[in-house]
C-alpha positions as CSV (number, residue, x, y, z in Angstrom):
1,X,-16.3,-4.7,5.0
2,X,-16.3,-5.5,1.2
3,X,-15.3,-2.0,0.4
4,X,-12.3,-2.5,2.2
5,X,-11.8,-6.6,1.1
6,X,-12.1,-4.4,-2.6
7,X,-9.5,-1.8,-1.7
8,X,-7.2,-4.4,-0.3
9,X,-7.3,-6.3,-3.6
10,X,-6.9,-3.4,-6.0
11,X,-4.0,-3.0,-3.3
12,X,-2.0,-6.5,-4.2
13,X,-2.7,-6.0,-7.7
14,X,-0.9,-2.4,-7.9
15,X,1.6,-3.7,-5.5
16,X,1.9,-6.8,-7.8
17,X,2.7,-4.6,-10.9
18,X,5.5,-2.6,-9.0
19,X,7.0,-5.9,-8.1
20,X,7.2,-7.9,-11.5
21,X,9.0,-4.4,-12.8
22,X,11.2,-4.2,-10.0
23,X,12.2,-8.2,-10.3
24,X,12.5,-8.0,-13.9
25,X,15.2,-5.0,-13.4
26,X,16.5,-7.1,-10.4
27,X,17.4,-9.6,-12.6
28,X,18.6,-8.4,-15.8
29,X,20.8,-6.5,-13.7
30,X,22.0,-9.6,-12.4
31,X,22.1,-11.8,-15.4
32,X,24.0,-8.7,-17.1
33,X,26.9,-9.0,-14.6
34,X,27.1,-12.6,-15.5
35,X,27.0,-12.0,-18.8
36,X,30.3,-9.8,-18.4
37,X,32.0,-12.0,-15.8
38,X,31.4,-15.2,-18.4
39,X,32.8,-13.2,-21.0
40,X,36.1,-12.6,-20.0
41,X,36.8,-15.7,-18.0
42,X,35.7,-17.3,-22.1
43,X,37.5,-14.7,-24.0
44,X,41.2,-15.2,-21.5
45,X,40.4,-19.1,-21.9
46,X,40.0,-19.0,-25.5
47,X,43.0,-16.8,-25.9
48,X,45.3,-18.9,-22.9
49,X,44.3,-22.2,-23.5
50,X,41.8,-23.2,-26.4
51,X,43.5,-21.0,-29.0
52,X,47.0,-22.5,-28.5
53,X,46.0,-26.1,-28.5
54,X,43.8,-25.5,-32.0
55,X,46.8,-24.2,-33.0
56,X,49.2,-26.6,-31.8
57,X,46.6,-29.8,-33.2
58,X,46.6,-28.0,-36.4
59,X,50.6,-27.1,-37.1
60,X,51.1,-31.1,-36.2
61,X,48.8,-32.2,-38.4
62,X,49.8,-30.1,-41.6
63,X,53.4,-30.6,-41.0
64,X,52.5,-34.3,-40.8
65,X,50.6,-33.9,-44.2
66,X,52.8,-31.6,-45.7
67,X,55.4,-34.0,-45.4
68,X,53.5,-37.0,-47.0
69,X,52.4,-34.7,-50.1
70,X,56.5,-34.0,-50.3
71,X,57.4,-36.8,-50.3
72,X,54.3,-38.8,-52.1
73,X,55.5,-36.2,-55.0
74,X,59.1,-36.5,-54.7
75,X,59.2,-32.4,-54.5
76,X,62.4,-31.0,-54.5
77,X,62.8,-27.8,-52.4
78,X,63.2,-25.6,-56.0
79,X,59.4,-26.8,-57.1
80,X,57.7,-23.8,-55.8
81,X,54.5,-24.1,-57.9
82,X,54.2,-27.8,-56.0
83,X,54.8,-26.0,-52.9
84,X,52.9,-23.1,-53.0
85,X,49.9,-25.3,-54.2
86,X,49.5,-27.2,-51.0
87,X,47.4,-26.1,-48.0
88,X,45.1,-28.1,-45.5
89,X,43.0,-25.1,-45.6
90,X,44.3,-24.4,-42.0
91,X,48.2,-24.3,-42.2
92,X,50.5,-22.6,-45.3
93,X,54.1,-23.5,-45.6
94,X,56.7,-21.2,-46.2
95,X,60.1,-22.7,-47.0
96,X,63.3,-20.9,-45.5
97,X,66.8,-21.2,-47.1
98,X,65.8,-22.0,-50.1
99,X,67.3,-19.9,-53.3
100,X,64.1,-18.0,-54.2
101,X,62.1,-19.1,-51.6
102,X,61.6,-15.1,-50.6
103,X,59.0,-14.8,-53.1
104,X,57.4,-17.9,-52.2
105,X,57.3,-16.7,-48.9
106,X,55.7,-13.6,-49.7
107,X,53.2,-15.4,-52.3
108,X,52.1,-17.8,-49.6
109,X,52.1,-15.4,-46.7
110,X,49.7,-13.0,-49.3
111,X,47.4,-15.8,-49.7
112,X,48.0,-16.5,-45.3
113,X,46.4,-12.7,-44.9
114,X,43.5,-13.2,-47.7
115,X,42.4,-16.4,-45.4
116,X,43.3,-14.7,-42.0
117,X,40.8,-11.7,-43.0
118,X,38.1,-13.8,-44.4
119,X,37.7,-15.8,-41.0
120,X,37.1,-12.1,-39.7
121,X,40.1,-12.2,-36.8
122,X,39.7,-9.7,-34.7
123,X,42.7,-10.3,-32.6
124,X,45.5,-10.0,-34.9
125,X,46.7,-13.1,-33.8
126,X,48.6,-16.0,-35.6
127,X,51.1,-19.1,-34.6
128,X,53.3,-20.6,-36.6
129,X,56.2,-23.7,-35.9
130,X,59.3,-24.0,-37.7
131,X,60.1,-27.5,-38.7
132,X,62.2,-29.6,-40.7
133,X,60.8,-31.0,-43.8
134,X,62.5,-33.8,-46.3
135,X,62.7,-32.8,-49.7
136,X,64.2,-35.1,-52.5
137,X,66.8,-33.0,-52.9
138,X,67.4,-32.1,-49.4
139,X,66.6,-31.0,-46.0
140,X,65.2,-27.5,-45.6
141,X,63.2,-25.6,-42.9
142,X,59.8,-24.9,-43.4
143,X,58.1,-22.6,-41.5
144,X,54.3,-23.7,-40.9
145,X,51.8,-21.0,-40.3
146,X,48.5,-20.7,-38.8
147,X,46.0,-18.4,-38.4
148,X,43.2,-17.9,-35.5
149,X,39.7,-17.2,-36.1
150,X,36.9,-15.9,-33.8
151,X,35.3,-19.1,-33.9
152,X,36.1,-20.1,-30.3
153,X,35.4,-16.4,-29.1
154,X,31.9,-16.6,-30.6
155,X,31.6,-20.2,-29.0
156,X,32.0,-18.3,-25.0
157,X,30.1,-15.4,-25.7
158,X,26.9,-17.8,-26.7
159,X,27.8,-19.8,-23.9
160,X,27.8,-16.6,-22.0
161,X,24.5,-15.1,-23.4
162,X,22.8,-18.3,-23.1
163,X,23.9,-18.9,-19.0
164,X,23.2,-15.6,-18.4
165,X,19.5,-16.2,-20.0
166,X,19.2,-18.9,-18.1
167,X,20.1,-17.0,-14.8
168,X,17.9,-14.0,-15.6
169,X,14.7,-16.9,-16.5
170,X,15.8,-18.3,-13.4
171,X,15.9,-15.6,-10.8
172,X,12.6,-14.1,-12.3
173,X,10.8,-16.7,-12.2
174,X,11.7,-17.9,-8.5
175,X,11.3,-14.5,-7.1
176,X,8.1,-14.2,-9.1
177,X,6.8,-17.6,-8.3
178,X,7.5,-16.8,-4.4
179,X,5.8,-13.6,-5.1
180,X,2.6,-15.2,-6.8
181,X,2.4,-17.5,-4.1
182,X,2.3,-15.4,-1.1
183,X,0.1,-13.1,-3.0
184,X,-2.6,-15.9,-3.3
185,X,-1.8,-17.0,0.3
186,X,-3.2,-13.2,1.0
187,X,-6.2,-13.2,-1.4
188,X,-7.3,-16.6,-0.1
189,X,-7.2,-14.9,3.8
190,X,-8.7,-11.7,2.5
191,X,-11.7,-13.9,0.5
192,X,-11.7,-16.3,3.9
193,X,-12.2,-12.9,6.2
194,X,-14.7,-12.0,3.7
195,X,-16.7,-14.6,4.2
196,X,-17.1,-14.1,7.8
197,X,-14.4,-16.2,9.5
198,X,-12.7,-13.4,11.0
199,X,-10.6,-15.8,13.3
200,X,-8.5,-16.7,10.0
201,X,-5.1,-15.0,10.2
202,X,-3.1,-14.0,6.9
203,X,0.4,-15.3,7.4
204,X,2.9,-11.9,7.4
205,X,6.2,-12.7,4.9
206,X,8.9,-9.9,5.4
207,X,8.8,-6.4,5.5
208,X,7.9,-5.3,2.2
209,X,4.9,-3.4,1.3
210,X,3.1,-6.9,0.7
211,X,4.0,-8.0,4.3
212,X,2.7,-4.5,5.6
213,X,-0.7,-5.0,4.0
214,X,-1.3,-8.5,5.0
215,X,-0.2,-7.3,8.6
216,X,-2.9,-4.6,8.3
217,X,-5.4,-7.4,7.1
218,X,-4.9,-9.1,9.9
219,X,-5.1,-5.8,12.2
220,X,-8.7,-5.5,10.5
221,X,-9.8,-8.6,10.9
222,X,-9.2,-8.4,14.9
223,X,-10.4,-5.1,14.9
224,X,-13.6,-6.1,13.5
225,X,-14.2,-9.5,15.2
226,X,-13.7,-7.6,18.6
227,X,-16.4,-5.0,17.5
228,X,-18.8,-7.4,16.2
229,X,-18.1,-9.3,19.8
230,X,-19.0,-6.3,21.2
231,X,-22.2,-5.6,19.6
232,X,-23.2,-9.4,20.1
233,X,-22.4,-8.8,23.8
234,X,-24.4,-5.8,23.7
235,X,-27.6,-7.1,21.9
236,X,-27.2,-10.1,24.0
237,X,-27.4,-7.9,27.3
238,X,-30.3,-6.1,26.0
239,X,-32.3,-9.3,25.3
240,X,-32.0,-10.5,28.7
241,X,-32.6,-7.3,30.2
242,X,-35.6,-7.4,27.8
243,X,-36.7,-11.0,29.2
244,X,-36.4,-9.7,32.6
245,X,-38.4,-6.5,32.2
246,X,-40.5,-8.7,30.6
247,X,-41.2,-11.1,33.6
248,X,-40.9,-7.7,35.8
249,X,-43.9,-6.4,33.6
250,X,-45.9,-9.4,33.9
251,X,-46.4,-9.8,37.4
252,X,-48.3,-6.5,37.6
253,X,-50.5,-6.8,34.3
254,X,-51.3,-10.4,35.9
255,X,-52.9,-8.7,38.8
256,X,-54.4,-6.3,36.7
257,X,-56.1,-9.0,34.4
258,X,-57.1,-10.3,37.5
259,X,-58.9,-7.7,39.4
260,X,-60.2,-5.4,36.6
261,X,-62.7,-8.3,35.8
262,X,-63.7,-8.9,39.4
263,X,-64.6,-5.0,39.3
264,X,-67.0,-5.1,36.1
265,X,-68.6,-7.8,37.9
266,X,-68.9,-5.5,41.1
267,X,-72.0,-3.6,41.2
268,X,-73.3,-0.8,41.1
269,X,-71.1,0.8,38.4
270,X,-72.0,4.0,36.6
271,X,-72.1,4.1,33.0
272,X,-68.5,6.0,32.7
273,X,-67.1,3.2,34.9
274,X,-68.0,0.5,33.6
275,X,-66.8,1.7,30.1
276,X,-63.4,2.6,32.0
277,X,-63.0,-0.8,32.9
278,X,-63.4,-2.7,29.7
279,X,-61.3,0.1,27.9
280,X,-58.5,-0.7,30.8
281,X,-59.5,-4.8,30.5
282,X,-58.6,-4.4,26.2
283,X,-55.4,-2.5,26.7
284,X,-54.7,-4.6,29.5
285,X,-54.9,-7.5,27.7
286,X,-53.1,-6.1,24.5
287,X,-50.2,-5.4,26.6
288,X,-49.8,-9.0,28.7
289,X,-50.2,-10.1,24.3
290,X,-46.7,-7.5,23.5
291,X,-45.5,-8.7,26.5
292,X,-45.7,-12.1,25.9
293,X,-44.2,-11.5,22.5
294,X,-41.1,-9.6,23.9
295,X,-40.2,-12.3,26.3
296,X,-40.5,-14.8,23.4
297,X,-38.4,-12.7,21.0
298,X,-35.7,-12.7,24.1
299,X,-36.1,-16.7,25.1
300,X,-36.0,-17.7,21.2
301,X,-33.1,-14.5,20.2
302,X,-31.0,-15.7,22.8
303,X,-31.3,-19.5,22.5
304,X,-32.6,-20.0,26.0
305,X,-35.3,-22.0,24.2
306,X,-34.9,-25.5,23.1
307,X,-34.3,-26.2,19.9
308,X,-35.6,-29.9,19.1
309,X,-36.5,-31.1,15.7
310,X,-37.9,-34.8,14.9
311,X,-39.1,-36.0,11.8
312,X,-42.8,-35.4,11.3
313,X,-45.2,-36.5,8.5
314,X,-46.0,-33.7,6.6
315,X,-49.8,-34.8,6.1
316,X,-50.1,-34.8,10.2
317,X,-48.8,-31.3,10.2
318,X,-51.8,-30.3,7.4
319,X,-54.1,-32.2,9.3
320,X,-53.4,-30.2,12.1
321,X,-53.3,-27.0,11.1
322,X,-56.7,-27.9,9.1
323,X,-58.5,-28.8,12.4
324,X,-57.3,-25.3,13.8
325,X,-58.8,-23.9,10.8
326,X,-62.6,-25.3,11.6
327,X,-64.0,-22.4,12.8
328,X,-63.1,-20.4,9.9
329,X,-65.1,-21.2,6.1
330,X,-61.5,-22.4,5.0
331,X,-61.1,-23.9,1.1
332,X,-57.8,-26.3,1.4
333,X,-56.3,-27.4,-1.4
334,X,-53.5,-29.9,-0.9
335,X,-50.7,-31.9,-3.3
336,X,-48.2,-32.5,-0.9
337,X,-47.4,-36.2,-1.3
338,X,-48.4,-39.1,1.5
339,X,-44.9,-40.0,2.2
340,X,-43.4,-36.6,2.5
341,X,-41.5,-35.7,5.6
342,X,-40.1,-32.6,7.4
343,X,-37.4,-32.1,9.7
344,X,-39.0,-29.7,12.7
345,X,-39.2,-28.4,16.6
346,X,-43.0,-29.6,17.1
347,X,-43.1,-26.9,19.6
348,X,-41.8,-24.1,17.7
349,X,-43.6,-25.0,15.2
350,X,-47.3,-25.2,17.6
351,X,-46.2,-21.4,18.4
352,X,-46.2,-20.3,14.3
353,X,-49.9,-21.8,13.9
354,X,-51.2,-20.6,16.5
355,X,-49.6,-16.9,15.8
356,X,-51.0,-17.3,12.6
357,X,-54.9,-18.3,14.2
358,X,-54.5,-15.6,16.5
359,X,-54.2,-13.2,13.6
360,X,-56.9,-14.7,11.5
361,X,-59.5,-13.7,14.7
362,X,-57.9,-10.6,15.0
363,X,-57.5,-9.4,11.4
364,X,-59.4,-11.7,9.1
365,X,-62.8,-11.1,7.6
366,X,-64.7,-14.3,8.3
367,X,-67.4,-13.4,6.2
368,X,-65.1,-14.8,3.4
369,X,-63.8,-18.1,2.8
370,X,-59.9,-18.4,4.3
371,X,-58.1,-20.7,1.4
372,X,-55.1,-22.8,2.0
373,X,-52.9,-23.9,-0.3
374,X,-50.1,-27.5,0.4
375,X,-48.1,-28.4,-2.0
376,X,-44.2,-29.5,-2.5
377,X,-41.7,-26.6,-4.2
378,X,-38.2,-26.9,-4.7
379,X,-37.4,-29.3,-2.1
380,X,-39.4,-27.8,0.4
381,X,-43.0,-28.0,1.8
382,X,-45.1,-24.5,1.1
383,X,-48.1,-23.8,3.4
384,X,-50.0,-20.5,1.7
385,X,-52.5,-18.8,3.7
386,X,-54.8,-16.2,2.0
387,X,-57.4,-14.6,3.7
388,X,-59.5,-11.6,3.1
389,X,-58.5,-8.0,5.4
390,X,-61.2,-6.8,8.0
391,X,-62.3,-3.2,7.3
392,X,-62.4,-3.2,11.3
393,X,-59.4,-4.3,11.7
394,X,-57.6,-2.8,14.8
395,X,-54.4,-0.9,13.9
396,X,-52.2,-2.3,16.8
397,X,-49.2,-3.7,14.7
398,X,-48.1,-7.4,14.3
399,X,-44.5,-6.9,13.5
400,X,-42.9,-8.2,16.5
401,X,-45.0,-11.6,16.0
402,X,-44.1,-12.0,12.3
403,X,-40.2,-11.1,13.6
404,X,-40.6,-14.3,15.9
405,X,-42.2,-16.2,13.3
406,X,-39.7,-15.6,10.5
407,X,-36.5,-16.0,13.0
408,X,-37.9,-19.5,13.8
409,X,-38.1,-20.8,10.1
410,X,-35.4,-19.6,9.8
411,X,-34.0,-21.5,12.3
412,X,-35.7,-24.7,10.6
413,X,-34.2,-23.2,7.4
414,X,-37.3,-22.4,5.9
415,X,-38.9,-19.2,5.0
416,X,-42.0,-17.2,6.3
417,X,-43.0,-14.6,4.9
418,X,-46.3,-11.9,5.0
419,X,-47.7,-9.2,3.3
420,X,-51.2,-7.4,2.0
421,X,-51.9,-7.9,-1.8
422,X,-55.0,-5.4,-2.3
423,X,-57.7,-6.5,-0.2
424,X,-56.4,-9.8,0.9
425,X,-53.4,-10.8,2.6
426,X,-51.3,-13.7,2.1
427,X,-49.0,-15.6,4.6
428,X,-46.3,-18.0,2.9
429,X,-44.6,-20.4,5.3
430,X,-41.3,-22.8,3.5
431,X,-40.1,-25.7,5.2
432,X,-37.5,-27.9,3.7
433,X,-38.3,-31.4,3.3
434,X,-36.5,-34.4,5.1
435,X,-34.2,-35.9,2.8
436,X,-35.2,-39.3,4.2
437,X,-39.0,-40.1,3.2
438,X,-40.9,-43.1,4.5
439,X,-41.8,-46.3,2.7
């Protein structure tokens, strides 16, 4: 499962990579387009309608101010040098009719190209208005000229450039944003389904490789929670049929444990019998004892048994558990604090202990002492039980009693846990203590 959770994310992250290069081409392309729309629709309204109304504004107004500088000056139409030494900086004059005026003409419309080329126009373009100006000597016709620049044109194509960044920023951000988003919608299913909630569904958006994978999340998912319903079906099965073969195999061993003793009592016996008996009374015995365990492991596995917990005093627990160890030469040590509670199935709890005594009669050497340790450990109440090994001890294994043990602390969410250290073994049972403690 988290080999595949792995490969899935390498997945989006690869797939993630393809699509911020394909949206960024996307939308250049886009804003590009724009960019070349914008442009012309700026460059005809510059030279349809903004150019000609500069130009109109402007011939107006320097006529207008020509006129006032005539006439402020009292310039007759034969003062060229007065003439030619006006300008706005926008119009030129150029007086028609008048007796030289052709080389004041030419002068002025030398000095019109010098400005035109300076303001860089690319066009070629110029107006002009003839109009009547008042001299002191007379009326003559002046014709008013003036040139375009590219001002306006580099006004639209920034407006351009910039609308078309905008539209670019735009489009690949919202398409990346979506993107990001469902992306994260899929990592947060794929980290959900990792962490065993394989009823969680990853929502499929469109039919793009994105879409596909989150589909074949999903496919998985179902595929897996239909296996693992499978196998609980199955192991569930073989626990009851275990339970029953169990109470199948009991009725039998119950007459056996009843009539094999009757016999060793019954006389006379022969030497050879009577040591057939007790040999067939031990293994008897032993196997109503694996018996019992297999029909526990299938009550408690199964949850046929009751699960009850109650609050319990810890110290009552100790005190118990020390007047099951009497028989044995037991040292107890014990910290664990007079108000300290636990939260616990009294019942399940009675079957630990008296596992745990069972394997102290069986397995322990109690020539030595047994020494129990109670104290408080990270929020939890630790019972450690440490007792020499028997040289004698019989090799029948305890595994399926230390399975049923550590399933029920587990259950209690605690902790049990067994094993040889040298010549001693040590038992470590972990309960977590009740929150609540008594005043």
């Amino acid at each position: 499962m988290s080999n595949r959770v792995s490969g899935l994310k390498r997945q989006i992250q690869s797939n993630l990579k393809l699509q911020i290069i394909s949206y960024a081409f996307t939308s250049l392309l886009l804003a590009m387009i724009c960019f070349a729309l914008l442009s012309g629709i700026f460059l005809a309204a510059c030279k349809n309608m903004i150019e000609p109304a500069r130009a109109d504004f402007a011939l107006t107004r320097g006529s207008e101010g020509f006129q006032e500088y005539v006439t402020e000056y009292k310039i007759s139409s034969e003062d060229y040098s007065m003439i030619y030494g006006w300008t706005d900086g926008a119009v030129f004059s150029m007086p028609i009719g008048a007796g030289n005026g052709h080389g004041l003409q030419e002068r002025n419309r030398d000095k019109w190209q010098e400005e035109k080329g300076q303001r860089g126009d690319v066009r070629g373009t110029s107006f002009e208005a003839m109009i009547d100006i008042v001299y002191s000597d007379r009326n003559v016709t002046t014709r008013f000229l003036y040139p375009s620049d590219s001002f306006s044109v580099f006004v639209g194509i920034l407006l351009a450039g910039l609308i078309s960044f905008a539209l670019f920023f735009f489009c690949f951000y919202h398409r990346l944003k979506h993107k990001l988003d469902y992306i994260s919608e899929v990592e947060t299913g794929i980290s959900i389904l990792e962490s065993g909630d394989l009823s969680h569904l990853v929502p499929v958006k469109g039919e793009d490789e994105l879409g596909r994978l989150a589909l074949s999340v999903n496919t998985m998912s179902e595929s897996l929670s239909q296996r693992i319903h499978s196998e609980q079906q199955a192991l569930l099965s073989g626990r009851e049929i275990i339970g029953d073969l169990s109470h199948d195999i009991r009725t039998p061993l119950t007459i056996l444990s009843g009539y094999i003793p009757l016999l060793l009592e019954s006389e006379p016996l022969t030497g050879k019998q009577r040591e057939y008996l007790e040999l067939m009374n031990k293994k008897t015995g032993q196997m109503r004892k694996r018996v019992d365990e297999l029909l526990d492991y299938a009550t408690i596995y199964s949850g046929q048994a009751k699960f009850e917990r109650v609050t319990l005093p810890a110290k009552a627990l100790i005190a118990q558990l020390m007047e099951e160890l009497v028989p044995f030469p037991a040292e107890v040590t014990d910290t664990v604090g007079k108000n300290t509670h636990i939260y616990a199935d009294p019942a399940m709890l009675e079957r630990v202990f008296d596992n745990l005594l069972s394997n102290l009669h069986k397995y322990a050497d109690l020539n030595k002492p047994v020494r129990l340790c109670c104290r408080e450990e990270n929020e939890a109440m630790v019972l450690e039980l440490e007792n020499s090994i028997l040289p004698t001890a019989p090799a029948d294994g305890k595994e399926q009693g230390q399975k049923i043990m550590s399933y029920i602390m587990e259950l209690h969410g605690g902790s049990f846990e067994a094993k040889p250290q040298g010549e001693v073994y040590i038992t470590r049972i972990s309960l977590p203590i009740r929150m609540e403690r008594a005043l």
